[in-house]
N, C-alpha and C positions, 0 to 999 in steps of 0.2 A: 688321655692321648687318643688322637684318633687310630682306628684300626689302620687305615692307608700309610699314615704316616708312622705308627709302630711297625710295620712290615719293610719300609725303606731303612729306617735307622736301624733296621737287626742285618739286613744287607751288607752295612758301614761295618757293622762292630765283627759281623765275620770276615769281612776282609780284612780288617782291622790284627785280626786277632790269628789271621794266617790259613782260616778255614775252606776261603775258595780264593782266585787268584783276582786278580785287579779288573780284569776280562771278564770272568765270569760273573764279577757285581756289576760291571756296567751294564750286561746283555740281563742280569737279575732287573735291574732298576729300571731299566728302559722296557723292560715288560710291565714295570708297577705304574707307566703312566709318563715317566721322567724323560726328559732330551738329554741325552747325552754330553754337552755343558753343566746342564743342572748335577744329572749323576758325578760327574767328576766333581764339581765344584762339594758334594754332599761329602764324596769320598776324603776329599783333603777335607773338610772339618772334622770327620770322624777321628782322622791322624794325627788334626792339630788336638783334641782333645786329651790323647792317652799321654798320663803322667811319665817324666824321665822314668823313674822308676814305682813299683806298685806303692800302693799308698791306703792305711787302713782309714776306714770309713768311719764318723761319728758315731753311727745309731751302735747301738748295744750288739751283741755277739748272740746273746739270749731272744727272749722272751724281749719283745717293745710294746707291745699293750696286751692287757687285756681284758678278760669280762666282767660285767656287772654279778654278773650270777655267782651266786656263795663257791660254786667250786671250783672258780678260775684262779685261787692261790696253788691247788692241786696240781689242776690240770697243768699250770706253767712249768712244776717239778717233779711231776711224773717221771718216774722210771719205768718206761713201757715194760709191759707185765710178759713177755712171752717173744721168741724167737722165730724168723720168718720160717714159715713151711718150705714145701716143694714148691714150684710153681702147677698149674697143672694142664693137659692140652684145650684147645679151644679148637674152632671151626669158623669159618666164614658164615655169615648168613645175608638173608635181605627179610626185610620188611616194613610195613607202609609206614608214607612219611606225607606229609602234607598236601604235597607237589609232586608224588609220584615214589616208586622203590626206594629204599635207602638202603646201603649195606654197610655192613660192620662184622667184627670179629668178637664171639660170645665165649668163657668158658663160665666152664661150671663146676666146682670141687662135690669132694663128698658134704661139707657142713655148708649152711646158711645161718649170716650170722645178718645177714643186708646184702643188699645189691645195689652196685658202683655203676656208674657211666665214665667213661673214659674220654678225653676228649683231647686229640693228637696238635700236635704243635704244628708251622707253621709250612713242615715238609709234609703231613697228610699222614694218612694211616700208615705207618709204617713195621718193621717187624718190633722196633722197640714201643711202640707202643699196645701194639699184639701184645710184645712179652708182659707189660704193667695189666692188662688186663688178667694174664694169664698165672701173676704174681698173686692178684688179689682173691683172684677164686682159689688159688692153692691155702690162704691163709683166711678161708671161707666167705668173702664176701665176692661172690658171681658178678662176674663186670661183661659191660658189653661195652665195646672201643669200636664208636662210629666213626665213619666216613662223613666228614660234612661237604667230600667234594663228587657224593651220590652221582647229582642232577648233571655230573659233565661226563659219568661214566666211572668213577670213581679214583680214587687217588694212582692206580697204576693204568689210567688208560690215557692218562696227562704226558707220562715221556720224558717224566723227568722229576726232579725237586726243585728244580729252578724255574717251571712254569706251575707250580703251585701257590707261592703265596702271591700272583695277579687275581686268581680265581678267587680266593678267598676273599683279596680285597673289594673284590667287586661285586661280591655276594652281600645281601642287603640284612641287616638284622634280623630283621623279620623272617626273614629266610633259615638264619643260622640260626634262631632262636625255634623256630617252628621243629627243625628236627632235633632240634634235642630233645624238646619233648616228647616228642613222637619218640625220640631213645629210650625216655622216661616211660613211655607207654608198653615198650617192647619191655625191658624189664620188668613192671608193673605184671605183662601176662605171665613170663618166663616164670618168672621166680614170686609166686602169691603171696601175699600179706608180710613182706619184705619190705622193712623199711629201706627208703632209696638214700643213695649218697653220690657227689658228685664229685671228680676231681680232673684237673686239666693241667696243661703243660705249656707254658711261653704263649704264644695265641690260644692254645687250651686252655690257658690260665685266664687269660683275659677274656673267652668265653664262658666260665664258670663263673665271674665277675659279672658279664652281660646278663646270665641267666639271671642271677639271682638280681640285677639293677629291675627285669624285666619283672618280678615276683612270681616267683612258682614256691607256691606253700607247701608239696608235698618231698621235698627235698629235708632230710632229717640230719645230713651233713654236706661240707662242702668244704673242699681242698683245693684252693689254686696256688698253683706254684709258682713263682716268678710271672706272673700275669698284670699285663695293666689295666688300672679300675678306671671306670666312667668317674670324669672329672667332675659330676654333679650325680654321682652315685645313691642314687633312695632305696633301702634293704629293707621298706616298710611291710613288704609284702611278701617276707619269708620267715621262716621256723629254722633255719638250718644251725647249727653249731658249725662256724668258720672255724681252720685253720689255715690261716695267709701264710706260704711260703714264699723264704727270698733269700737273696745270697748277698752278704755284705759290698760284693765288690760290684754289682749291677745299679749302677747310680740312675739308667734311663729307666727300668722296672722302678725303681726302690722310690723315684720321687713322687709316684701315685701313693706310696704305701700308707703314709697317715691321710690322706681321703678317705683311704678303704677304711681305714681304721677309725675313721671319724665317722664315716655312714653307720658303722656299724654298730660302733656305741649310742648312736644316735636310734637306729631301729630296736636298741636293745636286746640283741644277739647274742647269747655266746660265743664266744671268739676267744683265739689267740692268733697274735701276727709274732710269728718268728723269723730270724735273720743268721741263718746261720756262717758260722765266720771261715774268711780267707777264699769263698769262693764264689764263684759269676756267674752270669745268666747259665742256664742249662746244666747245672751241676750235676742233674739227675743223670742225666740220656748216656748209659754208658755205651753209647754206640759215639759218641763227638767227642769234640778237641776240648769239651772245659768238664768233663764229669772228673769227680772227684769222689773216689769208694769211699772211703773215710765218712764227710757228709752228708752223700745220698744215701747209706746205710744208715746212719743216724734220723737222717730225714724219713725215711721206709721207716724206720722202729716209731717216727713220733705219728705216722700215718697210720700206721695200727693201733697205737695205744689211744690216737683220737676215735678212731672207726668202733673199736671195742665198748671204748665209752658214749658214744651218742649214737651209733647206728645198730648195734647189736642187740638181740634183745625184740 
């Protein structure tokens, strides 16, 4: 799916879904490019799609694929070994980026077990994604949660979350792929001889998807969550151990899901794509209308038990 058009149809599915009001998706969509006909006409097919009432999805609740590698019967039924920490505080920083300053929000606990890249969904750096950064240094892997809207001043000098996902859209690959690594590089100094790991959320996700379509070989894990994968996805050019997050009830994410999962087995990846059940796109963000403590706590436990196991050490 392309990036333009996954930022419109996540539009639809929050007004859909009651999260901003019918006005505020039109004045959304008509910033991502749309005339105001089109946005309406996109609106009502959003509405025509949602079932009378909810309806459970085919794919499994579990585990839907996974790795070649001897210890993917494990990893699929792991009982993560240990309970989340404290979180712990962090700080704003800047540092070089391809194209000029980048900024982001870094903590750092007392242990190193790896260090994460964070990478915020479709509203921009926000405090919930601060707090994911600031979750994973508490339970020792130090994360830095970039800005990838640096180069306009940064996510709060936009004025809004409604004028963020145009910028993104309009932001070129190359662009978004160049500071991640430059992310990758900041880590890299911060935290020495630290294996890296990456993880992202809804557009984050589907940046963590890009990164690795793009190959960056020093990435030793990699977590997207509900993210959509390049339709012609080649992972030929990574080392990472995936773990694909998704929520049963996200049918627009979840139809990428076996691409990902086919790239993957295809590059010979360790992986697991998990689906967890009863809940929809952004399950995590308990700051929105669709988290669900229940799952994102279980999801948080399988993101440690993955991180302990391929990035620690």
């Amino acid at each position: 799916m392309a990036l333009r058009e996954y930022l419109t149809t996540e539009v639809g599915e929050d007004w859909v879904d009651g999260l901003i009001s019918r006005r505020e998706a039109i004045q959304r969509l008509v910033l991502l490019g749309m005339s105001v006909p089109s946005a309406s006409a996109l609106l009502a097919a959003c509405a025509a799609e949602v079932p009378a009432s909810p309806s459970v999805s085919a794919s499994p609740a579990a585990s839907v694929a996974a790795t070649d590698a001897p210890s993917s019967a494990a990893a699929a039924s792991a009982t993560p070994g240990r309970s989340p920490a404290s979180p712990v505080a962090g700080e704003a920083i800047t540092f070089a980026g391809p194209r000029g300053q980048l900024q982001g929000f870094f903590a750092s606990g007392a242990a190193t077990n790896g260090a994460m890249l964070v990478i915020h969904e479709n509203r921009g750096l926000t405090d919930h994604i601060r707090s994911v950064a600031s979750r994973l240094a508490g339970d020792g892997y130090p994360a830095l949660a970039i800005d990838l809207l640096s180069e306009e001043g940064g996510t709060a000098a936009l004025g809004g979350e409604g004028n963020v996902p145009p910028v993104l859209a309009a932001a070129s690959t190359d662009r978004l792929v160049g500071d991640m690594r430059a992310g990758l590089d900041e880590l890299a100094r911060r935290v020495p001889g630290a294996k890296l790991g990456i993880t992202g959320f809804c557009f984050g996700g589907g940046m963590v998807w890009t990164l690795l379509d793009a190959g960056e070989p020093r990435l030793a894990a990699a977590i997207p969550f509900y993210g959509p994968a390049p339709s012609d996805a080649d992972f030929s050019g990574d080392k990472a151990a995936v773990l694909g997050v998704y929520a049963e009830l996200d049918t627009r994410v979840n139809a990428s899901r076996e691409t990902a999962a086919a790239a993957l087995q295809a590059a010979g990846l360790t992986h697991e794509i998990k689906t967890y059940p009863g809940v929809d796109h952004a399950f995590f963000n308990d700051t929105g209308g669709r988290y669900d403590a229940t799952q994102a706590a279980a999801a948080y436990a399988d993101v440690l038990a993955w991180l302990d196991r391929h990035l620690a050490g």
